[in-house]
Wavefront OBJ file of the C-alpha trace (Angstrom):
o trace
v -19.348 55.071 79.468
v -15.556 54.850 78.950
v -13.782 56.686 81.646
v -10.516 58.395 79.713
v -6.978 59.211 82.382
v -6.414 62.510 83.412
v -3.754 65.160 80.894
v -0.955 64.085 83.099
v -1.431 60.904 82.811
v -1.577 60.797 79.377
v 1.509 62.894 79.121
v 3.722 60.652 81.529
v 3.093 57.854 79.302
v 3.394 58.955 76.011
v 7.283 60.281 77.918
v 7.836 57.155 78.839
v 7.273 56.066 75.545
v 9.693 58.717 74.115
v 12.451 57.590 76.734
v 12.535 54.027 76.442
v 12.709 54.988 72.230
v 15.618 56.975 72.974
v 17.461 54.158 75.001
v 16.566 51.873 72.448
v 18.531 54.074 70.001
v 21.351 54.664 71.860
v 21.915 50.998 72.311
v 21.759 50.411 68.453
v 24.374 52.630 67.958
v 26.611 51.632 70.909
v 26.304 48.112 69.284
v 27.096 48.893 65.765
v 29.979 51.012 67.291
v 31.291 48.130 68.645
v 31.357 45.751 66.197
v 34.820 44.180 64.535
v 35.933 46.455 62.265
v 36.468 43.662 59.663
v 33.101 42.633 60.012
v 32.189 46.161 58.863
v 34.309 46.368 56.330
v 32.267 43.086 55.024
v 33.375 39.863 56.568
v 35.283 38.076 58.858
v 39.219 37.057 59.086
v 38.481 34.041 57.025
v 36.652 35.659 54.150
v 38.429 39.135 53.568
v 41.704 36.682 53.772
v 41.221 34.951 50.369
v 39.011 34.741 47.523
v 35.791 32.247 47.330
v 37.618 29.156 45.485
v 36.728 29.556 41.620
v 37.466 27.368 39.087
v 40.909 27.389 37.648
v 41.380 27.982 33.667
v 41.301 24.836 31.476
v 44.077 23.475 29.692
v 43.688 22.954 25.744
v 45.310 19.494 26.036
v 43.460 18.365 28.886
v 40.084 19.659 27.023
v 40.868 18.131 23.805
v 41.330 14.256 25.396
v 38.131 15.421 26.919
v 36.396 15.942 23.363
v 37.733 12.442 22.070
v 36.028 10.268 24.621
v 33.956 7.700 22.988
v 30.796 6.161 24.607
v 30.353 4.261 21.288
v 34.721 2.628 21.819
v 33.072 2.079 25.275
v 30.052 0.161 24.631
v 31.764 -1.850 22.446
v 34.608 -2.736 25.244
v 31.910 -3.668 27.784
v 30.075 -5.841 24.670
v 32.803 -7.669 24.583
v 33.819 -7.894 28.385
v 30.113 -9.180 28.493
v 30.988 -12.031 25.833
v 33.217 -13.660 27.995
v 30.215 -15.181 29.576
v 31.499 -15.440 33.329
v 34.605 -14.104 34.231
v 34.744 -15.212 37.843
v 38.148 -15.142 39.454
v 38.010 -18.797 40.279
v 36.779 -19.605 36.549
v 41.192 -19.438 36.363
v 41.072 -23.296 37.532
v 38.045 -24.641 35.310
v 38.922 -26.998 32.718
v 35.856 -27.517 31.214
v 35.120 -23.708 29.957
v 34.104 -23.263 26.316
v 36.814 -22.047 24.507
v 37.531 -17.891 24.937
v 35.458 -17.891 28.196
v 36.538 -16.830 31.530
v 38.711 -14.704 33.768
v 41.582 -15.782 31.754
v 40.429 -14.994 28.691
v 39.350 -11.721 29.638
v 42.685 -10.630 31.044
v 44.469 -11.572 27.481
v 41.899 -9.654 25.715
v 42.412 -7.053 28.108
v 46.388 -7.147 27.559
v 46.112 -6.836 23.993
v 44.425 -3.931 24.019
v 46.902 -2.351 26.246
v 49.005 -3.504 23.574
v 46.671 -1.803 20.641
v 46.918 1.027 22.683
v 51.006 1.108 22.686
v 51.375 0.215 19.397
v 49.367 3.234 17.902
v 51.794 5.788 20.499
v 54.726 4.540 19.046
v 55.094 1.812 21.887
v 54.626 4.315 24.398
v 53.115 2.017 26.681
v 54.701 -0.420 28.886
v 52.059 -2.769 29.390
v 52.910 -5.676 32.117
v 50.683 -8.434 33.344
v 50.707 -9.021 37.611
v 50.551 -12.763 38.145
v 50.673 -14.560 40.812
v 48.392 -17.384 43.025
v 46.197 -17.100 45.395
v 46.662 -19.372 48.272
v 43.642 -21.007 49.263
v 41.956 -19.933 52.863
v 42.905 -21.621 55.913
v 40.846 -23.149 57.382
v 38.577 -23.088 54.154
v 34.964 -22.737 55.973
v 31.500 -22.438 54.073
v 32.455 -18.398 53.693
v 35.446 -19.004 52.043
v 36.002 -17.873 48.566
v 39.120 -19.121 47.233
v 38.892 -22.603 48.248
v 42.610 -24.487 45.916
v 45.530 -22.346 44.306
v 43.959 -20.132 42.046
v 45.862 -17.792 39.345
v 44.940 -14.127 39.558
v 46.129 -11.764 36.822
v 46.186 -7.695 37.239
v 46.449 -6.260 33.640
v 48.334 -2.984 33.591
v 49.865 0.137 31.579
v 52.759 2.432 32.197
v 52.611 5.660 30.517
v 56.009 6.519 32.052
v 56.312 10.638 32.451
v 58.108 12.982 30.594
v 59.839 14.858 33.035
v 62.969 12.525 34.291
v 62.653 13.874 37.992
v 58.732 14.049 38.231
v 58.297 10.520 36.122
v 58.827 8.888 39.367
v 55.405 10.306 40.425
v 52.495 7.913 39.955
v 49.034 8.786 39.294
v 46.353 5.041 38.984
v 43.040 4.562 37.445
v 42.040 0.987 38.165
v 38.546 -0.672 37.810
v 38.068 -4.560 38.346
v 37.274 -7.382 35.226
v 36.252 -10.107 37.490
v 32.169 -10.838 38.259
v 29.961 -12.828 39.854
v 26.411 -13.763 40.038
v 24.412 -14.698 43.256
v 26.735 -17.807 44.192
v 30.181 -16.359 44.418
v 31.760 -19.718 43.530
v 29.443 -20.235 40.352
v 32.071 -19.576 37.523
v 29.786 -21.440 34.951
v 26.380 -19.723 34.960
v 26.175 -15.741 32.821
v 28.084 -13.457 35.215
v 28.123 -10.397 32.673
v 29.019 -7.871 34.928
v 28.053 -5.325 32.508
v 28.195 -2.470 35.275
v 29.656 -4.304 38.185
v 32.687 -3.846 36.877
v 32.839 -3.585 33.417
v 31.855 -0.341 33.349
v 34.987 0.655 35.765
v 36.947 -1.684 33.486
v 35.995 0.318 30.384
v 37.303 3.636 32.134
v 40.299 2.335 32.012
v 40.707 1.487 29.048
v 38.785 4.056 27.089
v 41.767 6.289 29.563
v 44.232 4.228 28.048
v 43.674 5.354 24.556
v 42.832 8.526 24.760
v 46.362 9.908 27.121
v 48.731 7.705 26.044
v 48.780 9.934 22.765
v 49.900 12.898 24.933
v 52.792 13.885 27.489
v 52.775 14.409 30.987
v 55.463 15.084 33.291
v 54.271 12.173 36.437
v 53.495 8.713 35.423
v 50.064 7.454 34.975
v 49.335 3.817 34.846
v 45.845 2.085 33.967
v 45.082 -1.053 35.700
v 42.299 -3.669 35.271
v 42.458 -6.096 38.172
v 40.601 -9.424 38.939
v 40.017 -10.596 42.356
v 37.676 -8.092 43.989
v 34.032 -10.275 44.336
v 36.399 -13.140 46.245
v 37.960 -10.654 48.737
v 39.808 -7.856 46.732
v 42.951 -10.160 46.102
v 43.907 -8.815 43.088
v 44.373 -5.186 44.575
v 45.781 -6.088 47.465
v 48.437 -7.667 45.443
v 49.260 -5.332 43.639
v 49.149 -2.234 46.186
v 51.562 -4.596 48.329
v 53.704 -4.576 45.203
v 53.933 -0.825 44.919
v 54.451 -0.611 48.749
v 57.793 -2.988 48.781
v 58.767 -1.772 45.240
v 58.558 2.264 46.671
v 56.454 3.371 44.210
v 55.590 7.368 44.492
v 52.137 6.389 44.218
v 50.022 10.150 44.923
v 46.761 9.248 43.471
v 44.655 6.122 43.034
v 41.216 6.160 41.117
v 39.210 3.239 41.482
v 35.956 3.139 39.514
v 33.411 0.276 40.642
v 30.083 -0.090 39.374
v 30.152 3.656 37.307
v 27.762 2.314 34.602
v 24.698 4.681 35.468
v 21.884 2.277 35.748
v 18.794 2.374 33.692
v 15.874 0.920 35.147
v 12.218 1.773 33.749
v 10.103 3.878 35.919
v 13.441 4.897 38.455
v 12.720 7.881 38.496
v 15.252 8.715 41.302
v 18.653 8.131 39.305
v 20.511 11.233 38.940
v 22.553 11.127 35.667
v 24.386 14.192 36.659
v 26.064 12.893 39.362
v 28.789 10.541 40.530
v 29.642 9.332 44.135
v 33.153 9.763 45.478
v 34.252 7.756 48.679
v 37.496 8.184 50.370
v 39.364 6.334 53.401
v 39.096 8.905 56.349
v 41.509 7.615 59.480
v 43.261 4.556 58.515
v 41.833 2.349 61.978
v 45.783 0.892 61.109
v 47.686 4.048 61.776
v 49.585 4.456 64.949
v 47.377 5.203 68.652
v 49.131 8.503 68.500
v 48.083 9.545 65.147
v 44.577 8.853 65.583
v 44.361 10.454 68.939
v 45.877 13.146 67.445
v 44.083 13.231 63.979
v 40.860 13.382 66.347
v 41.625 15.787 68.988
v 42.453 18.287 66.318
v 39.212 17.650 64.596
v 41.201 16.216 61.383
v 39.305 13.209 60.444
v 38.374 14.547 57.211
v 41.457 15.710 56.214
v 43.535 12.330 55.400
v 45.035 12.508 51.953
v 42.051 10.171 50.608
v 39.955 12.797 51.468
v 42.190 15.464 49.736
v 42.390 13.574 46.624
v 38.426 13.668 46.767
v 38.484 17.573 47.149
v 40.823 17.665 44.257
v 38.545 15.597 41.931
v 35.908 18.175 43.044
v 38.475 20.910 41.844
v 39.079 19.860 38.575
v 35.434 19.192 37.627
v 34.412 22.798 38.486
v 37.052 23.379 35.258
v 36.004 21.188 33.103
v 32.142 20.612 33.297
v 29.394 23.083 33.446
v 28.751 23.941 36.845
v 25.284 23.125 38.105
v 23.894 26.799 38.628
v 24.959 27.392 35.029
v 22.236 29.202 33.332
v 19.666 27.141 31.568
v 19.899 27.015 27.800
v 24.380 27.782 27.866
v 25.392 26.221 24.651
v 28.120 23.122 25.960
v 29.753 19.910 24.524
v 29.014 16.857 25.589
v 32.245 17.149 27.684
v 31.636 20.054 29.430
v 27.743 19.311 30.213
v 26.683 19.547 34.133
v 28.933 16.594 35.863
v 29.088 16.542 39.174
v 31.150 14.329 41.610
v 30.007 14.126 45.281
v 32.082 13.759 48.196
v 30.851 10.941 50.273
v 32.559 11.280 53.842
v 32.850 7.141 54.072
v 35.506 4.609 52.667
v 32.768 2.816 50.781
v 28.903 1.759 50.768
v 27.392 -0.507 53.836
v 28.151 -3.989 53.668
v 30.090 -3.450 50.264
v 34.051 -2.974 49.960
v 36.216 -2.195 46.595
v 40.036 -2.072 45.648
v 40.251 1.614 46.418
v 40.409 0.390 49.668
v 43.588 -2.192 49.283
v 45.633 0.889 47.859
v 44.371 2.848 51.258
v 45.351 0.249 53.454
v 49.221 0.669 52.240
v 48.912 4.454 52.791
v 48.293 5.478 49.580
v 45.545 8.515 48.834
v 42.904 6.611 47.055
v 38.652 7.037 46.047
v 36.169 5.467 44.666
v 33.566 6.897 41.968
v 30.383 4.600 42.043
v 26.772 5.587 40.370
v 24.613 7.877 42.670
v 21.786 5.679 42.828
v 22.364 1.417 42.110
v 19.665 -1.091 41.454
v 21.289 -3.495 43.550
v 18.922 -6.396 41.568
v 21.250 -6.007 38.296
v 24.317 -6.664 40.908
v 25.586 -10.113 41.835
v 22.238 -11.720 40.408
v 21.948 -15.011 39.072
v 20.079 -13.656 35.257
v 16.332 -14.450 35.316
v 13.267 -12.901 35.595
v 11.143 -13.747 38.531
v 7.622 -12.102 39.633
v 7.963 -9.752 36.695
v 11.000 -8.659 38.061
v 14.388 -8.684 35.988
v 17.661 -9.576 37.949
v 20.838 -9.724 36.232
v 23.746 -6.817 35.646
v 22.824 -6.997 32.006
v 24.178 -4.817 29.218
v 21.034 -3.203 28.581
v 20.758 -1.245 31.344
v 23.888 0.764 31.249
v 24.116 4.156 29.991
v 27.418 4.574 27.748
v 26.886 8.643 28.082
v 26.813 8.626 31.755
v 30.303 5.845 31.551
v 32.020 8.369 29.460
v 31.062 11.339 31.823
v 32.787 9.242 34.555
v 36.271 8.465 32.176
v 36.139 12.137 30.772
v 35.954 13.012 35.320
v 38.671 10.690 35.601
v 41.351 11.825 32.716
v 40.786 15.018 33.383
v 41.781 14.282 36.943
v 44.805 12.523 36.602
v 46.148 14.458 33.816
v 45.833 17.791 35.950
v 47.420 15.948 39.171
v 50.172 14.296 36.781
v 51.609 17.880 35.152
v 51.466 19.475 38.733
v 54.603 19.763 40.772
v 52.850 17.218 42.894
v 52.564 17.551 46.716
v 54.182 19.813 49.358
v 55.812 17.790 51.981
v 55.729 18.034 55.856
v 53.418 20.648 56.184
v 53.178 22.326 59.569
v 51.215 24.770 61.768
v 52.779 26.663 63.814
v 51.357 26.825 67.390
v 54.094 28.377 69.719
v 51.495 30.387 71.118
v 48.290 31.998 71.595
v 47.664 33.998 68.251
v 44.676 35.158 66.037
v 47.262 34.504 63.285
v 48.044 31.482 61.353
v 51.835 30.600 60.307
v 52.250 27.641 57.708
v 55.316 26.035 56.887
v 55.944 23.562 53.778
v 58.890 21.720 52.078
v 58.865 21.721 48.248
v 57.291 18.643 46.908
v 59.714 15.695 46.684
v 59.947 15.920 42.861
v 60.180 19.366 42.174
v 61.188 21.099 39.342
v 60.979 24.414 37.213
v 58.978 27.342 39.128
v 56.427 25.982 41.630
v 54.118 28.365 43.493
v 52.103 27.363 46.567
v 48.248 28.256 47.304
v 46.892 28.058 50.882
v 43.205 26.899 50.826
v 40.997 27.151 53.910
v 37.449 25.989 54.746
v 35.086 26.578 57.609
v 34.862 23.853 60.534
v 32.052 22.871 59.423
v 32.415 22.331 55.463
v 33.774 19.549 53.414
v 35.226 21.103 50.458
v 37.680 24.024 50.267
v 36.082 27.786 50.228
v 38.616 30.020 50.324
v 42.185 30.607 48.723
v 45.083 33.139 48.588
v 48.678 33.130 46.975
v 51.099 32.054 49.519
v 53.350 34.371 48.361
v 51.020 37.512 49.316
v 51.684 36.651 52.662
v 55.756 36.176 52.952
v 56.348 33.051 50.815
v 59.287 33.461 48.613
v 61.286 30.817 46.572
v 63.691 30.359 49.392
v 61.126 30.537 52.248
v 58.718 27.965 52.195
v 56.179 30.110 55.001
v 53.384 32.518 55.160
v 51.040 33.808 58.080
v 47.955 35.050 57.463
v 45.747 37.101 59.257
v 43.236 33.647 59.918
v 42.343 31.899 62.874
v 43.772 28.888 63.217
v 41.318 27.672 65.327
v 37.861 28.507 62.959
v 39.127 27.123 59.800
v 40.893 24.107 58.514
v 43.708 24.801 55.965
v 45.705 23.133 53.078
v 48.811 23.796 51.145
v 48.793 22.746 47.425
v 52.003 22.878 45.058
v 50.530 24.851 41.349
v 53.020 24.995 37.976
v 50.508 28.096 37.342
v 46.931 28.341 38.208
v 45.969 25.055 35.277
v 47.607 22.168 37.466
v 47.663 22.621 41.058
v 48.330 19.397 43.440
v 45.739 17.934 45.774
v 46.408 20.064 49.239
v 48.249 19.041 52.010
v 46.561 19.779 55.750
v 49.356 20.698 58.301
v 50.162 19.192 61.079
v 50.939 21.271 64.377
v 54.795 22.467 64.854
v 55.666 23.727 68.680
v 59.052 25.250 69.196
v 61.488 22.997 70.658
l 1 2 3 4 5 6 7 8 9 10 11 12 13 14 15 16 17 18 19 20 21 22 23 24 25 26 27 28 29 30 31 32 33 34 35 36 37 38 39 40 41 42 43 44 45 46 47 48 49 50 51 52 53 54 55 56 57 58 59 60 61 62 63 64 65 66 67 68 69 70 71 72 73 74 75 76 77 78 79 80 81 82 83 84 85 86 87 88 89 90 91 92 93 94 95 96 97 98 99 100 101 102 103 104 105 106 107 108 109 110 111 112 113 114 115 116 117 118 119 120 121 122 123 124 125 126 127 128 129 130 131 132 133 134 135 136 137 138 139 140 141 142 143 144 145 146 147 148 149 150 151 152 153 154 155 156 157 158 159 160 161 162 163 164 165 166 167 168 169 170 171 172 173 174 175 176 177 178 179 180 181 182 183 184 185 186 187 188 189 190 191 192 193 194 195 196 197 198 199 200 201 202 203 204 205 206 207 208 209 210 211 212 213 214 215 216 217 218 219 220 221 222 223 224 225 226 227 228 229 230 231 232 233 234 235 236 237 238 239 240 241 242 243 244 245 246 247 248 249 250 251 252 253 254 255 256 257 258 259 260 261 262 263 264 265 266 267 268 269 270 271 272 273 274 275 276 277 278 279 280 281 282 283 284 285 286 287 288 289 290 291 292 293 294 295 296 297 298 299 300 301 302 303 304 305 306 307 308 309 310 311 312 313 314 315 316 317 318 319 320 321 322 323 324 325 326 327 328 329 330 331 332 333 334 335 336 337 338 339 340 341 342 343 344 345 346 347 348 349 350 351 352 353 354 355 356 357 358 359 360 361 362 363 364 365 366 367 368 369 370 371 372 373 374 375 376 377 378 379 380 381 382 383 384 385 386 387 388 389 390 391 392 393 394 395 396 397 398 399 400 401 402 403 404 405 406 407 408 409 410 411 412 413 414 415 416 417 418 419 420 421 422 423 424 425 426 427 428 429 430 431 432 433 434 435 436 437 438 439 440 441 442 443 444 445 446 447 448 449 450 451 452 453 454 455 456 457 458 459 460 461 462 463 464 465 466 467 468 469 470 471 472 473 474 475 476 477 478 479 480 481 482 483 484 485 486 487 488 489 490 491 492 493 494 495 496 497 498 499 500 501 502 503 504 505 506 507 508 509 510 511 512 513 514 515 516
């Protein structure tokens, strides 16, 4: 028989019950009483500060080069890359090549195309030729890959810009003509090199044609260099050259091994995207800087790494982003394209020419393929267990190499009719404050009316989130400042130089600024 508690009892607890309900209560509402009042008003410092970054408005001229690109003009450019049978740097001191065979060869054919190019934009092109030799290594030990003199030719384009004061800014789209198969000192046996590089080559190129029949206020020039499988010679030569010569060099796009491989039954390539690596701390810069770049938590924000953020920018404008709705009627040129940011100079145990351009301070990336098949790279060609080595024509995908060039023109020709990039850019950090005070100088080529956007991100995201007109808070023509109403300390911020909302330059992260 179940014994049941007495009234009183009963009573008590269900009062207790009631009490500890009301506490409950009032402690909700002493909580949400206390609460930021920006938080109730819908979010915090960093989001109520700016707008979520959106993509800016396309530019007609930008989206008609787009239209133009031909995968057909580039299949036939890496056909005959391909012919040239092995175009090993050191195939430059051969003498017993068949006739039209080679590095050599490859680098006239290359030139004359330049030329084509010039010749059909009214000679708009000044298209020069890099040579020089190689010395050989010393001492020359079983690793070494330039073993006697050896000629080395970089193939290049100016399309010099419009603008007299903003021609002197550079913009570079570079991919390399060399190859090799599985011994790098082989310059006899098939070396193709249908992806690794003529696909890269072929962006340049196909680039080539299609902007040289337009204006743009910076310069552009389109490279094709040789020397990468011995040691990246050929790029370091000529980012040396633009070092000691003081070019305004603000952008380098390298594009190594972008030929979408198509291998039956991979069923993990993603066509849709392309890889982007960029130089974070150069291990070369100054003790101070690095200690500094790290304490601050800045490692990510080296002007490689901006460049990278910008090509992430401008492909939000001109292809479909990938939450578009299924079944949204497109071009090819604006189908889903998307580049990914890969926080690392380059691949393990793999280097490329972005890096030579790096190494002299220049901003520079890489695009690569998202997934390689690393048996069609630097394979002698055969077929061996049933298994197919070789980087053979067949298993590019001339869609996916013109998704890459259409990423890369539109890129350069937004960065080249921007004002181009603000200069010593500064946090202020006097004292302790919830607000943030920027400071810029105009960029070092500016002309006509520039405007300046800040950009901000979270700690703990790679690309920019948020964005405001640095004139809504106290930037004027003649005052290069604003202070917003941001924590310093919770975000990471940029400053970017716009002609209008279409062409915007890469941003700028500031450095701290103490009173003196």
């Amino acid at each position: 028989m179940t014994r049941h508690g007495s009234f009183v009892d009963r009573v008590a607890t269900t009062c207790r019950g009631c009490l500890l309900l009301v506490f409950v209560l009032a402690a909700m509402r002493c909580m949400k009483a206390q609460r930021p009042a920006v938080a109730a008003q819908g979010g915090l410092d960093y989001q109520v500060a700016g707008i979520a970054i959106a993509p800016a408005p396309a530019d007609k001229q930008i989206a008609d080069v787009l239209r133009q690109v031909s995968a057909e003009r580039i299949r036939a450019n890496i056909e005959r890359l391909v012919q040239f049978n092995n175009r090993s740097t050191i195939s430059s001191v051969e003498t017993d090549l068949p006739p039209g065979t080679g590095v050599l060869a490859a680098s006239d054919w290359i030139r004359e195309q330049f030329e084509s190019y010039s010749k059909a934009c009214g000679n708009c092109l000044e298209v020069k030729v890099d040579a020089f030799v190689e010395p050989p290594a010393t001492p020359i030990t079983a690793r070494s890959r330039i073993v006697k003199p050896t000629p080395i030719r970089n193939v290049y384009a100016i399309l010099r810009g419009s603008d007299p004061a903003q021609s002197k800014r550079i913009y570079l789209v570079t991919g390399h003509y060399d190859t090799r198969e599985t011994d790098v000192m082989n310059a006899h046996s098939p070396a193709p090199g249908a992806n690794d590089d003529s696909s890269g080559t072929a962006v340049s190129l196909e680039s080539a044609r299609l902007l040289s029949k337009y204006k743009f206020p910076a310069t552009i020039v389109f490279v094709c260099v040789a020397g990468e499988e011995q040691g990246l010679n050929g790029s370091r030569h000529l980012a040396k050259l633009a070092k000691e010569e003081g070019w305004q060099l603000e952008g380098v796009l390298n594009n190594d091994i972008v030929g979408g491989d198509t291998t039956p039954g991979d069923t993990l390539q993603d066509k849709s995207r392309v890889r982007v690596f960029s130089q974070g701390i150069l291990p070369s810069a100054p003790l101070a800087t690095i200690t500094q770049m790290l304490t601050l938590g800045m490692d990510n924000d080296t002007p490689s790494r901006e460049l990278a953020r910008e090509v992430l920018a401008v492909s939000r404008t001109y292809f479909r982003s990938p939450h578009a709705t299924a079944g949204t009627a497109t071009t090819d040129a604006m189908k889903r394209f998307e580049p990914v940011m890969v926080l690392r100079l380059d691949r393990y145990l793999r280097g490329g020419d972005h890096s030579s351009f790096s190494a002299e301070g220049f901003p520079a990336v890489r695009f690569t393929e998202w997934r390689e098949n690393f048996n069609h790279q630097h394979q002698h060609v055969r077929t061996e267990n049933g298994i197919e080595y070789g980087d053979l024509l067949k298993f590019d995908d001339f869609q996916y190499i013109a998704q890459v060039a259409r990423l890369n023109m539109a890129t350069l020709a937004t960065l080249a009719s921007s004002p181009g990039v603000p200069q010593n850019v500064r946090v202020v950090t006097t004292n302790l404050d919830n607000n943030t005070t920027l400071k810029w100088d105009p960029p070092l080529a500016e002309t006509g009316a520039v405007s300046y956007q800040i950009v901000w991100r979270e700690t703990s995201a790679s690309d920019w989130q948020y964005a405001a007109e640095a004139a809504k808070y106290g930037a004027t023509e003649a005052n290069h400042s604003a202070t917003l109403p941001v924590s310093k300390d919770n975000v990471f911020f940029g400053v970017r130089a716009c002609y209008s909302a279409r062409f915007c330059s890469q941003a700028v992260a500031p450095l701290p600024e103490r009173a003196s």
